[in-house]
C-alpha positions in Angstrom: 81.2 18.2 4.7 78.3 16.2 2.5 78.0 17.4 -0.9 74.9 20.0 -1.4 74.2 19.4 -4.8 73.5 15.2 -4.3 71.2 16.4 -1.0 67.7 15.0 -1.8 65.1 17.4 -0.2 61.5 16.8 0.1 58.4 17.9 -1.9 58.0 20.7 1.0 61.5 21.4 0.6 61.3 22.2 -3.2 57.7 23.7 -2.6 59.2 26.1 -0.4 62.1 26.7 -2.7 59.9 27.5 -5.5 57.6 30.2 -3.2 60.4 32.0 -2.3 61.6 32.0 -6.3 58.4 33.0 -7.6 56.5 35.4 -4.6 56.9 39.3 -4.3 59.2 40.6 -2.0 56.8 41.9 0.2 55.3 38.2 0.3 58.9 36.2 1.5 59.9 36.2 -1.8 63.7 36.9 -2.7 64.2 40.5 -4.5 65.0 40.7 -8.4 68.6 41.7 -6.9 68.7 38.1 -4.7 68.0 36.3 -7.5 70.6 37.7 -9.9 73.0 37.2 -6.4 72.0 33.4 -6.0 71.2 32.5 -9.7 72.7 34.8 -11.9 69.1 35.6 -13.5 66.5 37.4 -11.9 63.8 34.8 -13.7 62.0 32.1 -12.6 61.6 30.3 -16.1 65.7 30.7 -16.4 66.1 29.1 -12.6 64.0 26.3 -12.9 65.3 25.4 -16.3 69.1 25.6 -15.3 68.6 24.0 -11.8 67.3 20.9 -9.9 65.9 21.7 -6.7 68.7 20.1 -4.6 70.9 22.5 -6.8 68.8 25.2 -6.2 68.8 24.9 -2.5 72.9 24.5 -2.6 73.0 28.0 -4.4 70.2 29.1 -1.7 72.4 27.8 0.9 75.9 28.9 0.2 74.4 32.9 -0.6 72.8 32.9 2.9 76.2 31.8 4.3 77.8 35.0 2.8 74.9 37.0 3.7 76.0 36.2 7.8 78.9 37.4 6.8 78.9 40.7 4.1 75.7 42.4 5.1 75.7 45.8 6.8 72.6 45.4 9.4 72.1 49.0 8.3 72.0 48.1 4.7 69.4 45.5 5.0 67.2 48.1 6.9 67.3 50.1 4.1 66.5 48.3 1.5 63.1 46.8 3.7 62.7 50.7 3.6 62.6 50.7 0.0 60.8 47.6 -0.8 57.7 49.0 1.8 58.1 52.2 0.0 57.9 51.0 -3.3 54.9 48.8 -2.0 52.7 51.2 -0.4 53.3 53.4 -4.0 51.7 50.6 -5.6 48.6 50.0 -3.1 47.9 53.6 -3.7 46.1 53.0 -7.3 
């Protein structure tokens, strides 16, 4: 098994990273909750000081593996439930 962490990825690769890091829920981003999961910080400025992008990816990576593997298919429902919730709140202003 290659090591994660020396993986170069592409500008897209990183790009991508980044969008997910920095977007809304709603928009593909990962959740405040995700990022505490996968970086131990819920912010961006934290993240992208502490970690490369191959490193990033890595972390990325080995949470989705345990996401296959822990999440309730119920559970994840719900909290999409939530999150549109909490979003159409918000577009009511």
């Amino acid at each position: 098994m290659k090591n994660l962490y020396n993986t170069k990825i592409t500008a897209e690769e990183a790009w991508e990273i980044a969008r997910k890091i920095t977007r809304d829920e709603v928009l593909g981003g990962f959740s405040n909750e995700e990022l505490s999961e996968i970086f131990g910080t819920m912010y961006p400025d934290e993240i992208f000081s502490r970690y490369t992008p191959e490193e990033a990816k890595a972390k990325i990576v080995e949470w989705e593996k345990g996401l296959a593997i822990h999440k309730d298919p119920a559970e994840v429902m719900e909290s999409w439930r939530v999150v549109l919730k909490d979003f159409m709140k918000s577009s009511r202003v």
